[in-house]
N, C-alpha and C positions, 0 to 999 in steps of 0.2 A: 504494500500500500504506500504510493509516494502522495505526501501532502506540499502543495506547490499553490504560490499566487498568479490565476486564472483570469487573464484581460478580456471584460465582459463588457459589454458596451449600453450602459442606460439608456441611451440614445441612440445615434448611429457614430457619433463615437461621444468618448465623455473621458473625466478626467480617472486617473490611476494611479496609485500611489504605491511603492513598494519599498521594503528597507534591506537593501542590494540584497532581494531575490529575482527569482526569473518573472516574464512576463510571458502570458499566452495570446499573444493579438495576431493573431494572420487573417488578413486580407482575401476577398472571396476567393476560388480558384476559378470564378468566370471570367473568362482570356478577356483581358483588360478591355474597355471599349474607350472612346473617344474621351468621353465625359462621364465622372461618376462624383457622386455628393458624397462620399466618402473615401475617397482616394488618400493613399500614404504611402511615406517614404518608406523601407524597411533597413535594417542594419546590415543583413545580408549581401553579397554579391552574387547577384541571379539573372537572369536572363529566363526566355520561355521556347519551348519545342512546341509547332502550332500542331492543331489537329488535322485539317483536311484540306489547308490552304497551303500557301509556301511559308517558308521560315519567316519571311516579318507580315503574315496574316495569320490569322486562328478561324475557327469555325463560324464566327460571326461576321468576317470579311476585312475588318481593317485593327491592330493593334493600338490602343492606345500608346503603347513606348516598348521601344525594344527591350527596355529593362524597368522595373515597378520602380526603381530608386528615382526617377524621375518622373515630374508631373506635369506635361506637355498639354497641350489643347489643338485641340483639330475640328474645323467648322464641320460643322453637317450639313451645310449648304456645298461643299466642296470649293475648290477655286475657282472661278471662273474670269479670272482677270487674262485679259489678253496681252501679247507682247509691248506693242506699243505703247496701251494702258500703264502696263509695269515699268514699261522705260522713261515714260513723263514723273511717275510716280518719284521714282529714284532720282531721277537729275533732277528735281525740280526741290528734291528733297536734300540731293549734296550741294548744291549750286545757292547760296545765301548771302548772307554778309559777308563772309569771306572774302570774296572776293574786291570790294568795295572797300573793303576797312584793313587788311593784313596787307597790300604788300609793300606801301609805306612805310608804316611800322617795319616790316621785317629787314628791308634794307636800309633805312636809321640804325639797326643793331648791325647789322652783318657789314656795312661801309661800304660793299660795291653793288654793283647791279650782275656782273658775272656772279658771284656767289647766292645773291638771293635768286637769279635765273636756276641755277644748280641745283638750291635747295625746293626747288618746285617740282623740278626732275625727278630728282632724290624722295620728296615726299609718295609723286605720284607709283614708286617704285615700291616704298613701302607699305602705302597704299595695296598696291598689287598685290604684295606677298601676304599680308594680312586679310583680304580679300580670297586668296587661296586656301590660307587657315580655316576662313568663316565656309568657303562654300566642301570643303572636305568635311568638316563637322555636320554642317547642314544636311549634304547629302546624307552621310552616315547616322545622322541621329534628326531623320525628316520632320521636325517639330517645331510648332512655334514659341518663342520665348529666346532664343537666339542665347547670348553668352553663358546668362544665366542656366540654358538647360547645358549647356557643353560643359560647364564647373562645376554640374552637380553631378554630372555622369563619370566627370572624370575625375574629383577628389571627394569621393564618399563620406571618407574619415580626414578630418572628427566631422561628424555627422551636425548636419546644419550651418555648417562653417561657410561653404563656399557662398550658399544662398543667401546668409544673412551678409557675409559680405560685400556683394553685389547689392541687397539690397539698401544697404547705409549710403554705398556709394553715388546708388540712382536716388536715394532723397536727398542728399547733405550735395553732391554736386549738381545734382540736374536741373539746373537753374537756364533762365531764359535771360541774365541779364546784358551779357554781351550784345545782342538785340536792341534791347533795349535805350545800349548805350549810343550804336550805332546812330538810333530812331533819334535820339535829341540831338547829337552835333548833327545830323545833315537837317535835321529842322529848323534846327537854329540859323545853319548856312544857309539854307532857302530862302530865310526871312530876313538875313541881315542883321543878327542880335546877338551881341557880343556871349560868347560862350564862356562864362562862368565859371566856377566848381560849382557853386547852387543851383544854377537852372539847368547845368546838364544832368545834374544827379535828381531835381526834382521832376525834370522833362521827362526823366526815366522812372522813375519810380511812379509818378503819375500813368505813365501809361501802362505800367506792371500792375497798378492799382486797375486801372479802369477794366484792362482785359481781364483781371481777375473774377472782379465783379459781374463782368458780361457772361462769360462761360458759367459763371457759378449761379446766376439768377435767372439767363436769359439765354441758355443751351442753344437754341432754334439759331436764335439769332445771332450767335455770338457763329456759328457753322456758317452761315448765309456770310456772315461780313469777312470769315476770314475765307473763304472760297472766291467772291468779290478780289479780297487783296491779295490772292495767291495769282490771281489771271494777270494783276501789273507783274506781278513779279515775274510771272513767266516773259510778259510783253519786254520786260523789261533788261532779261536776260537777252531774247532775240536778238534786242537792238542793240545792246554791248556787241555781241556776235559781229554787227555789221559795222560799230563806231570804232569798232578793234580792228578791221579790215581796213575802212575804208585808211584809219590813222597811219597803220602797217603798210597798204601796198601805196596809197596817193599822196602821203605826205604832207601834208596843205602847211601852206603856209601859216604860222602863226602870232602872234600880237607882235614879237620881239621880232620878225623878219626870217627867221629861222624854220627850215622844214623838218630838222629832225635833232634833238637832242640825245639820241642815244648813242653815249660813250663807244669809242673806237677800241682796237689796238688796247693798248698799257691801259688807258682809261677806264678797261670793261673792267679789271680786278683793282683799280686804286683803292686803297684807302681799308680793305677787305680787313674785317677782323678775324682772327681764325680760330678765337678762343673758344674750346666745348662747349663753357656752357653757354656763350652767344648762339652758339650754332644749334644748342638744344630746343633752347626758349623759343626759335626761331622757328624749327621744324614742326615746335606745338602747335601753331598756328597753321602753316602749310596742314599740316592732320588736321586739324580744326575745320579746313576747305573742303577736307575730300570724307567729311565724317557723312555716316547712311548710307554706302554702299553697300551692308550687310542687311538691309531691309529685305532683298530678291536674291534669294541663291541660286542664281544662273547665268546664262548669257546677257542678260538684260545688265546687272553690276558690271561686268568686262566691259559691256559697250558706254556706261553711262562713266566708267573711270576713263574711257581715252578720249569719249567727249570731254570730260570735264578736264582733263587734262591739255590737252588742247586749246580748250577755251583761254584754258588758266594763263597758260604761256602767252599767247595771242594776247590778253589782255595788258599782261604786264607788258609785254613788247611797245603793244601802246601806247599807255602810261609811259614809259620812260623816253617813247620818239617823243612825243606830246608837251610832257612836263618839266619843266630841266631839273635836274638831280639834285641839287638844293633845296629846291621848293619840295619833292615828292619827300627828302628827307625831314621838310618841316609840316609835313600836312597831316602825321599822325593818322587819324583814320578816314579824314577827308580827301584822298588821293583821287577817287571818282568824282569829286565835286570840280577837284579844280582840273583835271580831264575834261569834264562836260563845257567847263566855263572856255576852256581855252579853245575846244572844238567848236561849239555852238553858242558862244558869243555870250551877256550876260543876262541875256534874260530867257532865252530859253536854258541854257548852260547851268546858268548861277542859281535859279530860281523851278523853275517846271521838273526838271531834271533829277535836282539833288531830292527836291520833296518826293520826287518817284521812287529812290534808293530810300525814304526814311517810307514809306508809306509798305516797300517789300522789307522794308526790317520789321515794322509793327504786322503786316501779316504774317511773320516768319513766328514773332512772338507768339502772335494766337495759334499759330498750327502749335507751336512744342510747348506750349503751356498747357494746350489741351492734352497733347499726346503724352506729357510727363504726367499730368494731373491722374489721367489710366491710366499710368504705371505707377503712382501711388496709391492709387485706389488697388489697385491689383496686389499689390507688396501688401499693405493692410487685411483685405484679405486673405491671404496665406499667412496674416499671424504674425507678421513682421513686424509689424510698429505697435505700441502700447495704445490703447482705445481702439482697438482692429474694429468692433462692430460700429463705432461713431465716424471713424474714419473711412471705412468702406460702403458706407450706406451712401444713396443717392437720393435721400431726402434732403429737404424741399421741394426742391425745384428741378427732381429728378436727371441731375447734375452732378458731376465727382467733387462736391464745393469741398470735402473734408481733403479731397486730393491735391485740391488749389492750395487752400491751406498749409498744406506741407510743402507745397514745391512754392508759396511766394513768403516764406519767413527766408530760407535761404538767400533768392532770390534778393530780397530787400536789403540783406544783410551788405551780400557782394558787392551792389552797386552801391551803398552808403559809405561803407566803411575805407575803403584805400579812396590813397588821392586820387581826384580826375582825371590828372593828367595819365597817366597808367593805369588807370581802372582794368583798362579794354584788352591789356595784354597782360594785364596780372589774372582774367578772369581765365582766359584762356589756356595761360601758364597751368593754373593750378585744376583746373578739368585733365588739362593733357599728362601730366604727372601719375596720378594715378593709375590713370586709362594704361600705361606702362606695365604695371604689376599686372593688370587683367592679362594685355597683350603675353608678357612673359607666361602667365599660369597658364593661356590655352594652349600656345605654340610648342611648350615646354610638355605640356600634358598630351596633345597631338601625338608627339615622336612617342611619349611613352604609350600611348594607346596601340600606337601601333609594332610596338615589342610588344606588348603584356597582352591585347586583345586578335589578335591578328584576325581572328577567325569573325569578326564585325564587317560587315559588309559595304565597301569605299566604291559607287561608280565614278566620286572624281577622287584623284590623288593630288593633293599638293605637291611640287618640285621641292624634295628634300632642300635644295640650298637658299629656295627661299626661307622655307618654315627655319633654317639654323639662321639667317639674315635676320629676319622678326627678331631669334631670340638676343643673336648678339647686339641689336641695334637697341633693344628694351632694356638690356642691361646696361650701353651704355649710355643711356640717357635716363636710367634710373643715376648714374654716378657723375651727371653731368654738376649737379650742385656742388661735387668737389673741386671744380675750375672756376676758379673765380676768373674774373671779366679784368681786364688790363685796368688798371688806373682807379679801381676798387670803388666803392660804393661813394657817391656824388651826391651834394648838398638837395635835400627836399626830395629824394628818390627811395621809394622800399630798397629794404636789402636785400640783395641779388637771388637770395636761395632765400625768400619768404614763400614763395609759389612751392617748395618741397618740403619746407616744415608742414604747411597747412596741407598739403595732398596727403604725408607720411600721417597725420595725427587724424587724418581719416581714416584712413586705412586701420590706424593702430584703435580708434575708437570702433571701429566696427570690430577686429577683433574684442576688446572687451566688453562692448556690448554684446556678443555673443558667448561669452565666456561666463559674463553675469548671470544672463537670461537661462540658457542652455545648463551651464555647469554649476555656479555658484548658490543660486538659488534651490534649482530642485535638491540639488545636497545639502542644503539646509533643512530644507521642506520636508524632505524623504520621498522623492517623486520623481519621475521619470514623464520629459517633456515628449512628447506623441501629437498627432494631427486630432484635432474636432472640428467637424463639420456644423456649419448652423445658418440657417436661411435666414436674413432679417426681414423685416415687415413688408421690404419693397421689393423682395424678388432675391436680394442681393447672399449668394451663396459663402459664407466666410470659411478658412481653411484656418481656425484654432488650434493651438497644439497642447494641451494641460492634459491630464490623463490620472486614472486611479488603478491600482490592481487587488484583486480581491481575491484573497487566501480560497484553494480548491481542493478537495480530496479525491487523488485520482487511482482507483483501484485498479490493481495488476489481475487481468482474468487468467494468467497461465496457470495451466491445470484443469480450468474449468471451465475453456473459451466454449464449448458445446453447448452448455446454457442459452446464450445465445444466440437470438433470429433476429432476419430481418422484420419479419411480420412481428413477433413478438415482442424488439428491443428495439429495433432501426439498424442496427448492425452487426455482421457474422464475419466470422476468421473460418477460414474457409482452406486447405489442403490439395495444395494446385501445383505443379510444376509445368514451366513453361519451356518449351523449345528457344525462346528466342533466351539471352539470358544476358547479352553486352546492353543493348539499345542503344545501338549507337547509331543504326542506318533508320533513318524516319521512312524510307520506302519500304525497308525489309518488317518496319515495327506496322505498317499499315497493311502491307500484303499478307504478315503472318500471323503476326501477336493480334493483331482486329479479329481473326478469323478464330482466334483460339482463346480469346475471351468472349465472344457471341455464345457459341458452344457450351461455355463455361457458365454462363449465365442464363442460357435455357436449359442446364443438367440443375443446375441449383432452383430457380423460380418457377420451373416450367411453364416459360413465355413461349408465346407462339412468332413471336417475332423480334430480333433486336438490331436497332441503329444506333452506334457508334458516332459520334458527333464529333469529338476531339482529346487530345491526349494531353499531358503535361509531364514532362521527365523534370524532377527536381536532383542537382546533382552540387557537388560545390567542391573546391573551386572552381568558376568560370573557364580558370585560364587553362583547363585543362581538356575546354573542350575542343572539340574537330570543326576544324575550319567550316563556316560558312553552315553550323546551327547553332540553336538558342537554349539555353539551358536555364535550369530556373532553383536556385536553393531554397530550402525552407524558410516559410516566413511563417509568424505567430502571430495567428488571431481569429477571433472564435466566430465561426461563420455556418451559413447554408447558401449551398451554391446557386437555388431556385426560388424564389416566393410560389405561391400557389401559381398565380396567373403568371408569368414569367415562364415555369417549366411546361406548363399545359402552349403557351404560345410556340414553343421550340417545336412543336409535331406540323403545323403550319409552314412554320419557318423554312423547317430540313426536309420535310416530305410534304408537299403541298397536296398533290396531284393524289394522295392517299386518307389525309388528314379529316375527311368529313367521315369516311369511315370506320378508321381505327381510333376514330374521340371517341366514338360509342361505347367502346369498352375500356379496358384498366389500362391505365398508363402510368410507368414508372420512370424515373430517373435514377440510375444505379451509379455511384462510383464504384470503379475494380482497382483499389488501390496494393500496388505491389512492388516490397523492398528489391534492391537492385543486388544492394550487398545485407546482409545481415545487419538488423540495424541496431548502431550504439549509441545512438545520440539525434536529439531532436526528435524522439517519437512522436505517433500520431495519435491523440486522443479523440474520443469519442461521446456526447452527454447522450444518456438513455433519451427517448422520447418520450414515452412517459410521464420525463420529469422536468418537461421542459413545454409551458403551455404555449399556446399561442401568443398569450400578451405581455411574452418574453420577446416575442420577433419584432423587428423594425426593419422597413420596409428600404433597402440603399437601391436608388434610381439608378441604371447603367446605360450610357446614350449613344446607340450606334449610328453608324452611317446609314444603315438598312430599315434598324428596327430599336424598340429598347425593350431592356434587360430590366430586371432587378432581383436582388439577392436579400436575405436577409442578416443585418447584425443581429446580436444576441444583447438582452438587459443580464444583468448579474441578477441569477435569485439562489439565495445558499442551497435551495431543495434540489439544483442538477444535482446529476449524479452521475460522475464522467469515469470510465474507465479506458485500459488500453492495455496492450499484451506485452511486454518487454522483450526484448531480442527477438524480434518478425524476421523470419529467413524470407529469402528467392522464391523459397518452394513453398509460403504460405502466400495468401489474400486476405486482404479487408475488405469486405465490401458493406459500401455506405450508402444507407439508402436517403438522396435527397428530395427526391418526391413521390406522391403515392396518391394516384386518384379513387382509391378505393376509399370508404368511407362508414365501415362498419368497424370501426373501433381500434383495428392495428394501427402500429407505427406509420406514421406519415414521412416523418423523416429526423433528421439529427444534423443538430451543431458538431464540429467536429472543428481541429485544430492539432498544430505543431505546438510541441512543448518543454522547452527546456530543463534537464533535471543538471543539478551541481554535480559537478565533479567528472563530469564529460566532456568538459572543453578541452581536452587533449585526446579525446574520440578521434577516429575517421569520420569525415563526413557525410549526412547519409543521403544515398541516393536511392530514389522510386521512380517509378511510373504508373500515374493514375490516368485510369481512360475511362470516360463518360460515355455513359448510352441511356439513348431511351428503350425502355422494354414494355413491349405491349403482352396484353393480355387479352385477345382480337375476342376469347368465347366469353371471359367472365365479364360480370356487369360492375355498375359503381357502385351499388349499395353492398 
């Protein structure tokens, strides 16, 4: 008799408490779907063997995630975005301020125009190799959520680390004020009014105010006005296109008599400073231009990186024919203003023009204010931020306003705080800083993915000597703050390396705010932090993680496994040896082992007929599987794989064309659960049925692309009464019964669950194969 605490779910999930004993929580074994209201991470390394589809489908047609440890989302509408669509998308989405406000600034730092020309090169380069990073993962882990799901797949342990650090970094950096800043100097220059430190910091925070408010009370319309200002900005890019052309190939003459100011000969490198960390600070911004390429992982990114590249060059070309190198080194982030003035005179130039550049920085602001605000609302949601269910509701005004919230305290901070003069490349600086560490962790995690996982399935491969480029170039611009700048820190200017204190004390606050949250606390508490699911009033589904465990008495039937029916208990050990005995070939397990469990289960039920739906091989570790399948380890947590209507829909689903017939009579759902090796650890328990009412069940929605699912979690009631066999050879079976349309008083079905006993963690790990079938009963009735 082992007594052990049993993770029971009051809800569909709820909190657990234990004082460092094991937990029993495993996750349905219904092959993952799209979307489910109780979805979780496990500690395990697993993966899954599909049933009747290929290695990354299951029975139900499409997998939620190649592996449980991560928690992706996938429309049910499916994509239907077309190429062109996605390629406006993208460039319209890399292609912003940047271009209009960095490349002034960058060659004020850098001293020549060769070297800031380079560093555009250079960006768009690293650009590329990072771009190869994202669309290898992409392919490989087809999910939306982008870095965030590649850091959670690829550093597991310590468990919650990678996610919560990601998510510090998208609320504490994701700010919109660089926009912002842009939005008040070229407003300012339109109008003619001497630009401040007050009215460019109030110009801007006014307008971080105003959009805040709009999206947060006035959703409709806040979409309406930044759609409106997305169309200049596109208009507005066109016509750069052709002011950069025409500046580039016809020269014109301008105010000073002069057709082309750009530096010759010796002149293209004068003045060049070569120091690291000029050259760091410098390339943050180049990245800064070419950032959302990873929005679309495919050909549509490659095409809108060599537009945008292209563009980029082209435009500084003309900037510097245009402007003479003096002036472009004094304009700070007004370089397009005094472009437009000197091309088209001063009042289209000086006035119409510039207010066109602040009018696409204020709609740039409402697109990523919105789009940050859902991603705070989403990070809240999953449990991320303290007040998750106030922060993630969209009450009032059925609007992410708690999201706003989060992304304009930031926000307001950045643009108040440093001086004006350097706001706009300190904001920059200290975005691009970190974004370094991410780069290194995926790039770095890539190469090990592809030692440790080989057998994960890559239709695109990155060029190794990029992905080592990404890492040595992250590293050295993580160590760029150790090169100080010639001639060291200047009267009224931040301190050179303030942009890497403030990125690193990011970085180092999300580690310990996940070390509190995660480690410090439940070890106080005596708890163990887990996922809960809870819908709030408005629809809004939140991903809580608090948890309780509740002490279980699990009895050992060996000796007496005979006792035992399915009709009578819900589950029987059963005396089986199988011919197949590796499971290692999923064709030889579906041509053989299918045929010799059908058999098996009409010698034991006497069904008149049995369909095989799909399998799951649970084995650990991962890395020791065979190329190109999916393996899946034990996970803890106390489940039934079907609700009532959920199993009865499966006969529809899988056999349509038979379904009005064989509903007439009994219909079962049987697990045939079978050890691979003799098992020592992580057994499979079982709670009587019996002892287990109905209004222990809760009903977890599961949402396919086809159809939905649902399963039930288990409430704790002390009166289960759970057993299991200890040491289950090859040559034995379990078989679980999860549904039963008969209705004269047997078993209907059983919770069941993995469960850790002490002193087995230096076990072999155990591996099984359980295969699901429906089994009809075509003569008997339901009563």
């Amino acid at each position: 008799m082992q007594h052990h605490p049993v993770a029971l779910e009051p809800n569909a999930r709820q909190q657990r408490r234990s004082n460092n004993t094991c937990t029993l929580n495993m996750p349905p074994d219904e092959q993952e779907p799209l979307l489910s209201r109780s979805a979780s991470p496990t500690d395990s390394n697993k993966t899954f063997v599909s049933g009747d589809e290929s290695s990354t489908t299951v029975g139900e047609g499409t997998t939620r995630s190649i592996e449980d440890d991560v928690l992706p989302e996938t429309s049910t509408l499916g994509r239907t975005i077309n190429w062109p669509s996605a390629y406006i998308l993208v460039i319209s989405r890399v292609i912003g301020s940047g271009i209009f406000a960095t490349p002034g600034v960058i060659v004020k730092s850098v001293g020549s125009v060769g070297l800031s020309l380079t560093l555009w090169v250079v960006g768009a380069i690293i650009a590329a190799c990072g771009l190869a990073v994202g669309l290898e993962y992409g392919c490989m882990l087809p999910r939306s959520g982008g870095e965030k799901v590649y850091l959670e797949f690829t550093y597991r342990k310590p468990r919650f680390l990678a996610s919560t650090m990601v998510a510090t970094q998208a609320v504490l950096l994701g700010f919109t004020a660089s926009n912002c800043i842009v939005f008040a100097q070229y407003t300012l220059y339109a109008f003619d009014i001497e630009a401040t430190d007050f009215l460019r910091k109030s110009l801007a925070v006014g307008l971080l105010t105003v959009i805040t408010i709009i999206h947060g009370c006035f959703r409709t319309a806040g979409i309406r006005i930044q759609n409106f200002l997305g169309w200049i900005k596109v208009g507005l890019v066109v016509f750069m296109i052709f002011a950069g052309l025409f500046a580039v190939a016809l020269r014109p003459q301008g105010p000073d008599g002069k057709r082309s100011h750009f530096p010759t000969g010796p002149d293209l490198w004068k003045d060049t400073d070569w120091s690291w960390g000029i050259i760091s600070t410098s390339l943050f911004k180049v990245f800064y231009s070419f950032a959302g390429l990873n929005n679309v992982n495919n050909s549509v990114s490659i095409t809108a990186l060599v537009t945008a590249c292209i563009l980029y060059l082209l435009i500084n070309v003309a900037y510097f024919t245009v402007v003479p190198l003096d002036e472009v080194k004094d304009s700070g982030e007004l370089i397009a203003a005094l472009f437009f003035e000197k091309v088209f005179g001063a009042r289209v130039g000086k006035t119409l023009l510039p207010l066109a550049v602040a009018l696409s920085g204020a709609g740039n602001v409402m697109v990523v204010t919105f789009a940050l605000a859902r991603l705070n609302q989403e990070i809240a949601r999953q449990g991320f931020l303290p007040y998750s269910k106030i922060l993630a509701s969209s009450h009032p005004f059925n609007a992410p306003l708690g999201g706003l919230i989060v992304h304009y305290i930031p926000s307001l901070l950045v643009i108040a705080l440093p001086p004006s003069s350097e706001v706009y490349s300190f904001i920059l600086e200290v975005e691009g800083y970190p974004g370094q560490v991410f780069a290194l962790a995926t790039s770095a995690g890539l190469l090990w993915l592809r030692y440790k996982r080989p057998d994960l399935k890559r239709p695109f491969r990155a060029w190794r000597a990029a992905v080592v480029l990404r890492v040595v170039l992250s590293v050295s611009l993580l160590a760029a703050p150790f090169f100080p700048p010639k001639g060291g820190r200047k009267k009224g200017e931040l301190w050179y390396a303030t942009y890497a204190v403030v990125g690193i004390s990011v970085i180092i606050f999300g580690f310990l705010y996940w070390y509190v949250w995660i480690k410090l606390i439940p070890r106080w508490k005596g708890y163990r932090v887990e996922e809960e699911t809870s819908v709030l009033d408005d629809g809004t589904t939140t991903y809580d993680r608090p948890f309780e465990v509740h002490p279980a008495t699990i009895r050992d039937v060996r000796g007496s496994e005979n006792k035992y029916t399915l009709d009578g208990n819900g589950f029987q050990f059963h005396r089986n040896s199988a011919q197949e005995k590796d499971f290692l070939d999923d064709e030889k397990i579906k041509s053989g082992y299918y045929a010799e469990t059908e058999q098996l289960l009409k010698d034991v039920t006497g069904a008149s007929r049995v369909f095989i739906f799909d399998h799951t091989i649970r084995r650990q570790p991962p890395g020791l599987a065979a190329a190109g399948r999916n393996l899946r380890g034990p996970v803890q947590r106390v489940h039934i794989d079907q609700s009532y209507s959920a199993a009865l829909s499966r006969v529809p689903h899988h056999l349509p064309e038979d379904a009005e017939k064989i509903l007439k009579g009994r219909v079962q759902i049987i697990n045939v659960w079978r050890p691979i090796k003799t098992v020592q650890r992580d057994p499979l328990a079982v709670a009587e049925a019996s002892s287990v009412d109905d209004g222990s069940l809760v009903v977890t929605e599961l949402i396919y692309p086809n159809r939905r699912g649902e399963t039930y979690a288990v409430k704790h009631d002390a009166g289960h009464r759970w057993f299991y066999k200890s040491g289950l050879t090859p040559d034995e079976v379990l078989l679980i019964k999860c549904f039963d349309s008969k209705l004269d008083g047997r078993a209907r079905r059983v919770p069941h669950t993995a469960f850790h006993v002490p002193g087995t963690e230096d076990k072999e790990g155990r591996e099984s194969i359980e295969v699901r079938a429906l089994v009809f009963h075509e003569d008997d009735t339901l009563e």
